[in-house]
N, C-alpha and C positions, 0 to 999 in steps of 0.2 A: 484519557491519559493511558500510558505504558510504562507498566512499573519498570520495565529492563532498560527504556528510552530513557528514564527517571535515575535511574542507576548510575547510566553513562555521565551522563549532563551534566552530574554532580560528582566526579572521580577523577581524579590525575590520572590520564593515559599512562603516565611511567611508572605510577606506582605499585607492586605488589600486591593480585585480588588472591592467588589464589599458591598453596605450595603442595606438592603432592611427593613424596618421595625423592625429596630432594630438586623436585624440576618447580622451578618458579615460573607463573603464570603472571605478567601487568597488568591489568586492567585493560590494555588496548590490545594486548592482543587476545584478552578475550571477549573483547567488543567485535573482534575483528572476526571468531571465531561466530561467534551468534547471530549477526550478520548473515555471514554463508549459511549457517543452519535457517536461517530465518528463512534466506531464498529459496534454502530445497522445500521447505515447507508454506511456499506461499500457494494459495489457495485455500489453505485449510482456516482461515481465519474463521472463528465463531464455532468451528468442531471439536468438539468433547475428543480428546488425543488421550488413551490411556497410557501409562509411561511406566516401561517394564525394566530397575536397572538398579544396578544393587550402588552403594556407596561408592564413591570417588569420583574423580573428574569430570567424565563421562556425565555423569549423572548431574552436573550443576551446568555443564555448557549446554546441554540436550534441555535441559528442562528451561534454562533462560530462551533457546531460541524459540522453545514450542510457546513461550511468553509473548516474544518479541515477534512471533508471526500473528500473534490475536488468536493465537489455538487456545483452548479453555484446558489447563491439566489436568489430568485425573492421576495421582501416583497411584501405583498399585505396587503394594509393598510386597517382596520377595518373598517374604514367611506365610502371605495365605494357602491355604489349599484348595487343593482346586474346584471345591464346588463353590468357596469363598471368591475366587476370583468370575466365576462364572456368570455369580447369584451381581457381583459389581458391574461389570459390563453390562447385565439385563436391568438393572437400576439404572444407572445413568444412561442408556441408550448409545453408548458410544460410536464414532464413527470410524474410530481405527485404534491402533495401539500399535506403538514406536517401543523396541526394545532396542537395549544398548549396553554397554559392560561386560560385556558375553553373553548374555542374558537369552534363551530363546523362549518364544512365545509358545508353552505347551498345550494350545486346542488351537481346533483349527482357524485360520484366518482367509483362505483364500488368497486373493493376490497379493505382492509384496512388491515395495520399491526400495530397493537398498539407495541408503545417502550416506556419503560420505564426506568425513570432515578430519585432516588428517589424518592419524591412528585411532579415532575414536570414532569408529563404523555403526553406524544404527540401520535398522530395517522398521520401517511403515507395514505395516501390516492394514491392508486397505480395505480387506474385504471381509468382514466380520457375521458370525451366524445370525440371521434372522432373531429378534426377540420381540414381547409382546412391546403394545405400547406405551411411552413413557406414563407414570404420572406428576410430570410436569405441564407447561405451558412452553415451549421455545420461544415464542414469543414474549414473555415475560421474564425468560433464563437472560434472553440475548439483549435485552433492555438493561439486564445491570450494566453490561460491559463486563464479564465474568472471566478472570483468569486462573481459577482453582476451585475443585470440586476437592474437600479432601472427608473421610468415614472417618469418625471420631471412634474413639479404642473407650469407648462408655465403657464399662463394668456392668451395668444396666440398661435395659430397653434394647431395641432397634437401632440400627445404625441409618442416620438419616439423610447423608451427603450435605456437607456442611457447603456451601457456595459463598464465594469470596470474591468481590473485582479489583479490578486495578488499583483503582482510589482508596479502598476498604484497605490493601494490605500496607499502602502507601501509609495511612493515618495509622495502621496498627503499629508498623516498625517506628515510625518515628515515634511514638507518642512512650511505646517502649523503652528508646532509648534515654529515654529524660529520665528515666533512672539507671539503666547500665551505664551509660556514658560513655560509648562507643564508639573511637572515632580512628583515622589514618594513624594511630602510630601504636595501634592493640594489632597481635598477633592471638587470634580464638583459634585454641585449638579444639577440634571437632570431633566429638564424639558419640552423639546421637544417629540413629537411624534416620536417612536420608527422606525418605518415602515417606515419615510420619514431621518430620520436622523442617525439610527445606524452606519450605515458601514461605513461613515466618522467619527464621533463625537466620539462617545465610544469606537469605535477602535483605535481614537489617545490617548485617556485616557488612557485604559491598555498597548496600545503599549510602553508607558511612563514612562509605574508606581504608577499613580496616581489613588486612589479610588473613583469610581462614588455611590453616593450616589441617591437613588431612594426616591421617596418622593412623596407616589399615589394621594394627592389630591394638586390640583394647586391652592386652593385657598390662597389669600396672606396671611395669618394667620397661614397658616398650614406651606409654606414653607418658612415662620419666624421661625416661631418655631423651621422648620425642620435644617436653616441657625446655629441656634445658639445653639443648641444640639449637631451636629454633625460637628462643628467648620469647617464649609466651606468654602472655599479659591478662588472659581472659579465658579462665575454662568452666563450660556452660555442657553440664551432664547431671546423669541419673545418680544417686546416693551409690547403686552397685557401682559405678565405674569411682565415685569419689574413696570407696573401701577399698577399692584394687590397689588406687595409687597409695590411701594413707599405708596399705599392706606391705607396700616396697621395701625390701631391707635396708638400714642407713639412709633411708628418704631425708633428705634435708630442706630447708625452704630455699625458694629459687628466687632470686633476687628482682628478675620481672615480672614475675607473678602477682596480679594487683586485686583481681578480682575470680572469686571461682562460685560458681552460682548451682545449688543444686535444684533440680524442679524430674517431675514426670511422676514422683512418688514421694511419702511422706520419708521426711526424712531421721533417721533413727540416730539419737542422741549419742549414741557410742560411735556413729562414723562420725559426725561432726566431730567428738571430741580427739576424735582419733587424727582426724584431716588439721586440724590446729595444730594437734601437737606437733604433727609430723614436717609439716610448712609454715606456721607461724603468722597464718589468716584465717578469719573465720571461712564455715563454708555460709554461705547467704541460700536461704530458702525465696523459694518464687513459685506462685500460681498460674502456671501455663493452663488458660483453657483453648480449644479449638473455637468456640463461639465468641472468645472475647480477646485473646493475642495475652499477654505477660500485664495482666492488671494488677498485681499483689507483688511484693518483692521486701526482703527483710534490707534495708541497707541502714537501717536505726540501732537495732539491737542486737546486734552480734554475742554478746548472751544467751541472748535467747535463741537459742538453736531450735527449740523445736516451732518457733513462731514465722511464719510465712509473712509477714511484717507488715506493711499497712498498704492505702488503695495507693498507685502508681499517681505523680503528678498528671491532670486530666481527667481523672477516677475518684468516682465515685463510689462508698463502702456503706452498706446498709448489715444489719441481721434484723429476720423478722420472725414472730410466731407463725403457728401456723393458720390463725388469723388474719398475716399479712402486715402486723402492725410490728413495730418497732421492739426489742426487746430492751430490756436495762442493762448497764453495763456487766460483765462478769454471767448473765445469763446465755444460757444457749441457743442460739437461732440460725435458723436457715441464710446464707449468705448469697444478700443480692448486689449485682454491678451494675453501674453504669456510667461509660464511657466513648473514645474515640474505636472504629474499627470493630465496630460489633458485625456479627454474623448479616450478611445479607439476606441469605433466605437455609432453608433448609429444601432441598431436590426432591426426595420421596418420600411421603405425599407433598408438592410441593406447599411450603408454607414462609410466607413473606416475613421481614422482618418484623412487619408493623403487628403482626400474629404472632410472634416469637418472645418479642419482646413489650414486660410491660407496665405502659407510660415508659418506657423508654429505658426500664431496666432488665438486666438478666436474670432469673431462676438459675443457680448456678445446683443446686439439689446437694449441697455441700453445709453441712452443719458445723458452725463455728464458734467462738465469744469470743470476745476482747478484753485483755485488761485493764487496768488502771491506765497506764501509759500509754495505750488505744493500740498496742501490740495483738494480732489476731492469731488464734490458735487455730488449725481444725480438728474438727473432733469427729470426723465419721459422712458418710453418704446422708441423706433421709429415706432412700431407696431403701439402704444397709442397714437403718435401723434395727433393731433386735431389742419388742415389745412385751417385757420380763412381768407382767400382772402389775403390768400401767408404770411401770418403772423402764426405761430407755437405755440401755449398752448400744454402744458402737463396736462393731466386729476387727476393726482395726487396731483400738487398743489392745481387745483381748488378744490379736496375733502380735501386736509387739511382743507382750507378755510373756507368750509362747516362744516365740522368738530370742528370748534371753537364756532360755535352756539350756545347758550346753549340748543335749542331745537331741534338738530339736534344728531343722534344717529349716524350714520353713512351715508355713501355716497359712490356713484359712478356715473364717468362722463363718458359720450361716444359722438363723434362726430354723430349729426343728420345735414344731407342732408338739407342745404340751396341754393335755386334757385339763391341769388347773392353773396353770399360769398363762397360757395361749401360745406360747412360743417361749424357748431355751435356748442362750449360747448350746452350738453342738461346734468339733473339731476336726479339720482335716488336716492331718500330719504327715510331713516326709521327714524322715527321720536321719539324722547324720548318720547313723550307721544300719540300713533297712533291717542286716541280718540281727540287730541286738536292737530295740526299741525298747523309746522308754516305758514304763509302768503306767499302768491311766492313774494310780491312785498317786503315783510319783507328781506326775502333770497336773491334777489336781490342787494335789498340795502347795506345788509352786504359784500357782493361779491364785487359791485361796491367802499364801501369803501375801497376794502384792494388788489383789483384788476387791472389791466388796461381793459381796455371797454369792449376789444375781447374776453377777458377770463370770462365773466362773462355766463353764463348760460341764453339761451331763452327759457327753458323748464325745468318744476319741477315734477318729477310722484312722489308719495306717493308711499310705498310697504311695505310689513310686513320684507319682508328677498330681502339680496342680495343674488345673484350668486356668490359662491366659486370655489375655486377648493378643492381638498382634504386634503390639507394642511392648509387651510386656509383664502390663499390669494381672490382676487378679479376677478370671471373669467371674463376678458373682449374679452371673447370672442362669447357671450353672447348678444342678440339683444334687446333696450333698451326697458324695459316694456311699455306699451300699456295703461294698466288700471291706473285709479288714486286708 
């Protein structure tokens, strides 16, 4: 199958896929558009196409045709640097990269074939430097029928090239939807990074029916504005953009607005409560993994805000010790999945699903419990762990913590090596105001109020920036800065 052929087959030609700055896009004519792209890129079918282009139109018709030709995508997200993008291309073996959005490809490529498709110009870059050899199989890549290669924004390890096919995303949007409830008459307004989120998120939209509406600046004002102009029904972003909007002055609730779903990071009880007040719906928590599509999604207990809600209709929800077995209600355990659309294989070193995953479930490396009401909490990485003389802090709380400060910008905590306890919370701070920082025994104290003893932090470094990954998140995997 072809998930873009899968798209068409099931959408109203007349209806509204796409709105960008006031120009509305039907469905047919952007079937008509993917098409032609399709033809300029016929040949390449079964070729790894790295896709170089920042958010907006460009970027959703380009990437359907490099679909709809049987090219395998690899997005390459605008924000790596360049030895990041370098080190992608010698992992996946590419055999070109297509840039488009303005976009130019900054190493060398050798030949180029510019395609054109009305105002949205791309260049093929065909001829790519020499790299060692894969460690894949193509032979066993090009058996799944593979339409996306995308590097997960882990926090931990190695990035492995997650491999995805046609069928794989088919069963992952749908199986999704049977909890958002997605269909032709939702307006999603779009505010996630394209390169880390397309090929799940917007291809459940069109798969559906429903029109995504683009909305180039994320400030909360703008996509206020952009909410009640364009009567939207479905906003699916990160806790930062749900604080921008709740921030808006005289924000009021918008009378299409049905569903607003926050996921990519934990989400912090004060934007929730903030985002209610200000619209008059809860925000809904969701577990987006890259190896398993949108399994987890709160649409029970709007209460509970800080609970990511239970397994998705199709899904299966386990926690288990670190024995593997089963924990008791209210205890803490490692949270495993299993359902529709799991990870096909992982690229370097390649490793099959049947290896990935097991008896048929996922290691998701995420530490959880449930309550009474079978509502799931998360409580931290197992990666993240922070092992206090056999006693277990999660680094996460201790930076919400942090994060309630009023002089405290943001944080991260990482375990430092203590001579009698094995490891200690330690802190890295950027501070609301760099020139006046707070006091360590100030941050202490606040810690110790809202803490138990262990989780309190023996160490405070100053810094101007954390460590990311590309997406956003917090790399912990990153050695705790040095300098004050």
């Amino acid at each position: 199958m072809n998930i873009v052929t899968e798209i068409f087959r099931r959408t109203d030609p007349a209806a509204i896929a796409l709105v960008e700055n006031d120009r509305e896009v039907s469905f047919g004519q952007l079937q008509a558009w993917c098409d032609q792209a399709a033809a300029q890129l016929d040949g390449w079918h079964g070729r790894r196409i790295g896709f170089y282009c920042p958010n907006g139109l460009a970027h959703i018709v380009w990437s359907l045709g490099l679909l709809r030709a049987g090219a395998v995508l690899v997005p390459v997200a605008p924000e790596l640097s360049g030895p990041e993008r370098e080190q992608l291309l010698a992992t996946t073996a590419l055999h070109a990269v297509l840039t488009a959005g303005g976009n130019s490809w900054p190493h060398p490529a050798g030949e180029t074939l510019d395609l054109m498709l009305g105002d949205m110009q791309a260049r093929l870059h065909t001829q790519l430097p020499a790299h060692e050899p894969p460690q894949f199989e193509e032979a066993a890549l090009a058996a799944l029928n593979p339409a996306l290669i995308r590097f997960s924004s882990g926090t931990t390890g190695k990035r492995k090239g997650v491999v995805l096919s046609h069928q794989t995303l088919f069963d992952r949007v749908t199986t999704a939807n049977a909890g958002l409830q997605i269909g032709p008459g939702d307006r999603v307004v779009w505010m996630l990074p394209m390169a880390h989120h397309f090929a799940v998120s917007i291809i459940l939209y069109l798969l559906h029916g429903a029109t995504t509406v683009l909305i180039e600046s994320h400030l909360g004002a703008d996509v206020y504005a952009g909410l009640k102009k364009h009567g939207g029904t479905v906003l699916y972003a990160a806790p930062f953009h749900h604080a921008l909007l709740a921030a808006v002055p005289d924000a009021a609730p918008i009378p299409s607005l049905r569903l607003a779903v926050s996921t990519a990071a934990a989400l912090p009880e004060v934007t929730a409560q903030s985002f209610q007040k200000a619209f008059g719906i809860p925000l809904r928590q969701a577990l987006g993994i890259i190896e398993c599509g949108l399994p987890v999604l709160n649409t029970r207990w709007p209460e509970k805000t800080a609970s990511i809600g239970s397994a998705q209709p199709g899904f299966d929800l386990e926690l288990r010790d670190s024995g593997g077995q089963p924990v008791a209600q209210g205890t803490v355990g490692e949270l495993f999945l299993r359902g529709p659309g799991m990870v096909d294989a992982y690229l370097s070193p390649w490793t099959p699903k049947e290896r990935i995953l097991e008896d048929g479930w996922f290691r998701t490396g995420d530490q959880a419990v449930i309550d009474a009401d079978g509502a799931v909490f998360l409580q931290g990485r197992t990666h993240s762990v922070i092992n206090v003389g056999g006693m277990k802090c999660f680094p996460e709380e201790i930076e919400a913590c942090l994060a309630e400060h009023p002089a405290v910008k943001e944080a991260r905590v990482t375990g430092m090596p203590h001579p009698g306890f094995g490891s200690v919370p330690a802190a890295e701070i950027v501070a609301e105001n760099p020139a006046a920082p707070p006091r360590m025994g100030e941050l202490m104290g606040h810690c110790r109020a809202r803490l138990s003893g262990y989780k309190v932090p023996l160490k405070f470094v100053f810094v101007e920036a954390l460590p990311k990954t590309p997406s956003g998140k917090l790399d912990r995997t990153q050695p705790l800065a040095t300098t004050v």
